[in-house]
N, C-alpha and C positions, 0 to 999 in steps of 0.2 A: 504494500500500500504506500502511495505517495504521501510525503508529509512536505508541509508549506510551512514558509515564515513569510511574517508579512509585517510591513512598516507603516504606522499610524504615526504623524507628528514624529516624534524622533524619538518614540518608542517600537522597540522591535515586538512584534507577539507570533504568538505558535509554540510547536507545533500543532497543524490542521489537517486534517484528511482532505479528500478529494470532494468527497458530499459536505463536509463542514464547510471549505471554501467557495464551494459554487452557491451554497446558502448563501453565505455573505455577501458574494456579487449580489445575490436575488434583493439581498434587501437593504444595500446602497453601505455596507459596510466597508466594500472594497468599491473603489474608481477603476477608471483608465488608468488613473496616473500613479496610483497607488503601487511600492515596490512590492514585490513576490522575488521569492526563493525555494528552490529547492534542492536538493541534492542532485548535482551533476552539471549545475548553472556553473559559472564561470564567475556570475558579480550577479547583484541586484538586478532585474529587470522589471519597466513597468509592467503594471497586469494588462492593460488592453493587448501587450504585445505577445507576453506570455500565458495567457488565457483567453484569446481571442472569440475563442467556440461559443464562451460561457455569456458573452455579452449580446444579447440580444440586439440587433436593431430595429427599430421603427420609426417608418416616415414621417414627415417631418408636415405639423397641421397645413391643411386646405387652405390654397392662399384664399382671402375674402374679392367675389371677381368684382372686378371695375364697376360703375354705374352705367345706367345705360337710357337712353332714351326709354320714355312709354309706349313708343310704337314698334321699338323692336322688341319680338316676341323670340322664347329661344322654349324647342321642342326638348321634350325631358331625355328624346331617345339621341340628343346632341350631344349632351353632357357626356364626355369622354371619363373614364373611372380612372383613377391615380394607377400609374403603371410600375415594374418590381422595380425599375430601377430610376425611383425617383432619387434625389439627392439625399444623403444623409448628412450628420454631423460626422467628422474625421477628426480627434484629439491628436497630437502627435509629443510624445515628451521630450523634450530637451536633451540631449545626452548628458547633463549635470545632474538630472534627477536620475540619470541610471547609472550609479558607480559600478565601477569590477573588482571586487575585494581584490587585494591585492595578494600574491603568488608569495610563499616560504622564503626562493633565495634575494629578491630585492629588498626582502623584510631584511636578510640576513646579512647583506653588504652594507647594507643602511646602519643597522644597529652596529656593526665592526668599524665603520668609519665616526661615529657622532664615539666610541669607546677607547678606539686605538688613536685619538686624535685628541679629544678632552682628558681622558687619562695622565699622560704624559704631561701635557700643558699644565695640570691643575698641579703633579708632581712636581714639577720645574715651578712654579708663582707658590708653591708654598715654600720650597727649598731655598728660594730666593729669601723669602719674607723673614722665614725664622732666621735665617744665616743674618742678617741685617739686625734683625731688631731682639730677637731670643735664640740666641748661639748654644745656651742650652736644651731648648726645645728641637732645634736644629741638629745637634749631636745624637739626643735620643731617637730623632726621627731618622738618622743616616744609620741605623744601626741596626732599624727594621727589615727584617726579610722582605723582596722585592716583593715576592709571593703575597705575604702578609700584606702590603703597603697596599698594592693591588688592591686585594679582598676589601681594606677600609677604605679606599676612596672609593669603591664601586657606586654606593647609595649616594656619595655625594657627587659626583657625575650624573646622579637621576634627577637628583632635585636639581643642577643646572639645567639640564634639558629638558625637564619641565617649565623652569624658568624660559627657555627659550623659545619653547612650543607657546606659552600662553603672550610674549611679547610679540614673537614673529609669526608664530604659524607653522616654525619647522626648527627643525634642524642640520648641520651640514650635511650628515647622510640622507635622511629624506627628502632634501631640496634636489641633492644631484641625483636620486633616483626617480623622481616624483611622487611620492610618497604621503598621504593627506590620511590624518588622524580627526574624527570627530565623535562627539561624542553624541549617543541615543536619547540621552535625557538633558533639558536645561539646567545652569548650575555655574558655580565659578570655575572658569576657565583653569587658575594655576591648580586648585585643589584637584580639579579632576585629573589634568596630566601628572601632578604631584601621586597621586592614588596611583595612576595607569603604571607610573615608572617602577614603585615601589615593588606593584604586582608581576610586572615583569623583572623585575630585580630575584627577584624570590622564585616564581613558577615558571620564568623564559629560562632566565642566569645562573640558577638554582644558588642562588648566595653569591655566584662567580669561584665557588670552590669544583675545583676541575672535575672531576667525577661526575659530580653530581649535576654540573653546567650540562656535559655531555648529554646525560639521561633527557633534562627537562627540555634542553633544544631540541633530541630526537624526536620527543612526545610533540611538542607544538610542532616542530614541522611538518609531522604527520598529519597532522590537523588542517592544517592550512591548505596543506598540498591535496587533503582532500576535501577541498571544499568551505571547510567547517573555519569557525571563528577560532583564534586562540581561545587556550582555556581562558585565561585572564582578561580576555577582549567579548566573551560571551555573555552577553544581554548587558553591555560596558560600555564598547567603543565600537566604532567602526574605521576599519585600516581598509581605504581606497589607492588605485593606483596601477596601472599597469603598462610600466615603463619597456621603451621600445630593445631590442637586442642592442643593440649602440650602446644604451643609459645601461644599460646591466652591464654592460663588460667594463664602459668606462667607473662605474660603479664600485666593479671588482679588482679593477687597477687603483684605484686607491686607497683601499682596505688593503691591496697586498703593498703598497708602495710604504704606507701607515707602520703593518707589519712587520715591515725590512728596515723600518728604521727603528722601530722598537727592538728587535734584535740587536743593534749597533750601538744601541744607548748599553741593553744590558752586557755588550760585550765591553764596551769602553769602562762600565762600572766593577766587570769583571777584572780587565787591566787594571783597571789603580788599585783596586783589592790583594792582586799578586804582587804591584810594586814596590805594598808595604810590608810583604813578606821578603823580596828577592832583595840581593844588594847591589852595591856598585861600591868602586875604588873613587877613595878621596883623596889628594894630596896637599897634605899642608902646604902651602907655599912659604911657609917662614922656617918650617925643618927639614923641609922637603921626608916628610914620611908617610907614607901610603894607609888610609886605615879603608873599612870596610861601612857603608854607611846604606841604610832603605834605598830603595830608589826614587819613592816618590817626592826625598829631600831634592829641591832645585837649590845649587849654590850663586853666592855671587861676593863679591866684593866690594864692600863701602868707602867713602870714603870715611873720616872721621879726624877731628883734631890733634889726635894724640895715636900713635900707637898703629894696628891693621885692624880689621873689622871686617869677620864673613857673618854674611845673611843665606840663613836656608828659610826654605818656606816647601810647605806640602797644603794643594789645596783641599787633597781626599782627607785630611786628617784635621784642618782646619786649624791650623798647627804652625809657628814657627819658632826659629831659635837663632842668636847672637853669639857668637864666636869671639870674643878679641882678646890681644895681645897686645903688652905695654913693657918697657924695658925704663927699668930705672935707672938714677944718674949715681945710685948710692948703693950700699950694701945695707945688709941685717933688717931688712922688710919683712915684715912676718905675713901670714895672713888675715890674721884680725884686725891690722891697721889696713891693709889694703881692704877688705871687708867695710870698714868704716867709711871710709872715702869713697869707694864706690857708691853704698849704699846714700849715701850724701848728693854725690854725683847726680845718681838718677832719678833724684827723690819728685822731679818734678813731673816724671811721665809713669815710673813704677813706686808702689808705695809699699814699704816692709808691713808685713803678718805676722812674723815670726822674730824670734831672734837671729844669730846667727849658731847653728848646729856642726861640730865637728863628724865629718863624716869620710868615709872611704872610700876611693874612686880610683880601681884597677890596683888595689894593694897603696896605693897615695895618699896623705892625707889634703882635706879639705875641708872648706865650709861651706855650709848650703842656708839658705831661708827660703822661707816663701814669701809671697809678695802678692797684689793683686793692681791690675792697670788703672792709670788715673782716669782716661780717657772714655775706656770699656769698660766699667765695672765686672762685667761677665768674664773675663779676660782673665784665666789665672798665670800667676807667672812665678817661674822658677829659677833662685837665682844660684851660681858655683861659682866658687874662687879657690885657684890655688896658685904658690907663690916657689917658684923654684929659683931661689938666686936671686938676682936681680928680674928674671922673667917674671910678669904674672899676666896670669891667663883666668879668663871667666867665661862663661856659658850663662844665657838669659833661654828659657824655655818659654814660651808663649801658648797656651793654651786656652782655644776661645771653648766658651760652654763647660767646662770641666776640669779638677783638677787635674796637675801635671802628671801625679803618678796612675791616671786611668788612664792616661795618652797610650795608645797603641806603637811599640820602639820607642818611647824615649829611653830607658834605661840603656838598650843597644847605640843610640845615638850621642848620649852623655859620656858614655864607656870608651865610643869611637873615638871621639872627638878631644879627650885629653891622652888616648893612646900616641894620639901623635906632638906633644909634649915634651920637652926635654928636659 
């Protein structure tokens, strides 16, 4: 038995049998213009078109004849009787009233483009934002599994594209595929795409936890592909649209183009993750001695008033660190007076935390404090001195969001860096 859906106002109703729906032609329930559905339609169509049988016609009243003189007489056997094909009325509906739901894979290039393009963007302006303004929130969030990170913007990528359906009407993936979402019942626009996303978050996405993504996209696709609403889209929304072979391919090159860059992003983030593992050769320039340092330290050379001065920096680690060397004009410098002076010295951009701590570095002694930036409060900073001869030598550790000893290598790079030392 055939079953019918049919569209009242912007309420979908049914299912109907065959005798239910020809009822409701009979007693002006259903129009011409009225959409119908059934299983094996392609989209919506109006019912004059798809029920044509069921519409009875009937001619259209006796026009009233002209006047006529009193003298002209007219025989009854004159009167010609209305013939079968006198004129009727002919409705025709606009092809806007007759949407074609729209097909699984343009749903599916659509959803891949407005995901693999907002995703990343939204990763990138918040990694921006905390790095700038919370270097600790910025640390914690560089330290989330990409996986993870993924999973928690998912839902916040829906409520943008809800946002953007309710200002614009679309978004990038559906605009390049042609792709039109509206909804069956009146109501507010954001809450309702606000709900729709949600529900596809959940019963399309399945959370965006892989497995489970898999299962719930095989299920709606089936769905669609036969005809049928999304689960989530049933007696919900309506998804119109049936973009030409051209729009689907170009469609599908930019979901895969999306793709290929998100691969590139995670291999680049893979790179600096190894660089902070693997090392490289440093050479003092004032001992000329070779030590072993991360890779992701960039060096360079400052200038400076007194003495030499290297600058490392690592962006992945959001991290840098102060090298320098001073030679004195005098003998019996200890390190607690140079400690002192120092400390004195930089008092206007680093500020002491601590005291100064007697500590050991490669079997050496030294002194260490802590410190924190004048500038970045968030900013902690590590300071070492030690004094061999007339040489003294320090190291300033810089650490944005986090203390110095959760920095990832610094102890490998503090070690390095007065190995080379005389």
């Amino acid at each position: 038995m055939t079953v019918w859906h049919y569209v009242v106002g912007q309420e979908r109703l049914g299912p109907v049998s065959d005798p239910e729906i020809g009822e409701l032609i009979r007693n002006g329930g259903i129009s011409r213009e009225t959409l119908v559905w059934k299983p094996g339609f392609d989209g919506w169509r109006a019912a004059g078109d798809a029920l044509a049988s069921l519409f009875t016609e009937t001619p259209p009243p006796i026009p009233t004849p002209p006047s006529v003189p009193a003298s002209v007489h007219l025989r009854k056997d004159d009167a010609s009787p209305p013939t079968d094909d006198a004129p009727t009325t002919s409705i025709r509906v606009n092809s806007w009233s007759s949407p074609e739901a729209s097909g699984p894979w343009p749903r599916f290039w659509a959803r891949a483009i407005d995901c693999w393009l907002l995703g990343p963007t939204l990763a990138f302006a918040i990694g921006i934002v905390t790095a700038i303004y919370a270097p600790t929130s910025y640390v914690k969030l560089m330290s989330i599994n990409n996986t993870l990170l993924g999973l928690a913007l998912l839902p916040i990528v829906g409520v943008i594209l809800a946002m953007m359906m309710a200002v614009m009407g679309t978004t990038p993936g559906k605009a390049i595929l042609g792709i039109r979402v509206t909804s069956i019942t009146d109501g507010n626009k954001f809450f309702f795409h606000l709900i729709r996303e949600m529900k596809v978050w959940v019963f399309g996405l399945g959370l965006g936890i892989p497995i489970v993504a898999l299962v719930t996209q095989i299920y709606q696709c089936r769905r669609v592909g036969a005809g049928n609403a999304a689960s989530y889209d049933e007696g919900f929304a309506i998804v119109e649209g049936k973009p030409s072979g051209t729009r689907v391919s170009v469609g599908a090159a930019c979901a895969a183009a999306l793709f290929f860059g998100i691969i590139v992003l995670n291999a680049i983030d893979r790179n600096a993750q190894t660089e902070i593992e693997t090392t490289r050769v440093w050479r003092n320039p004032i001992t000329q001695k070779n030590t072993q340092i991360a890779r992701t330290w960039t060096d360079e050379e400052m200038k400076t008033n007194s003495g030499r001065l290297f600058y490392f920096a690592s962006n992945t680690l959001s991290a840098e660190a102060l090298f320098g060397h001073e030679v004195m004009n005098f003998d019996g410098l200890d390190d607690q007076t140079y400690a002192d002076v120092l400390g004195k010295a930089i008092a206007t951009d680093v500020k002491l935390t601590s005291g100064w701590i007697p500590t050991l570095i490669n079997g050496q002694r030294a002194l260490r404090a802590t410190a924190k930036s004048v500038t970045y409060p968030e900013t902690h900073v590590e300071v070492l001195v030690r004094v061999s001869g007339r040489n003294a030598w320090r190291v300033l550790v810089f650490a944005a969001g986090r203390p110095t000893n959760d920095l990832p290598g610094r102890d490998s790079l503090v070690r390095g860096l007065f190995m080379t030392v005389e």
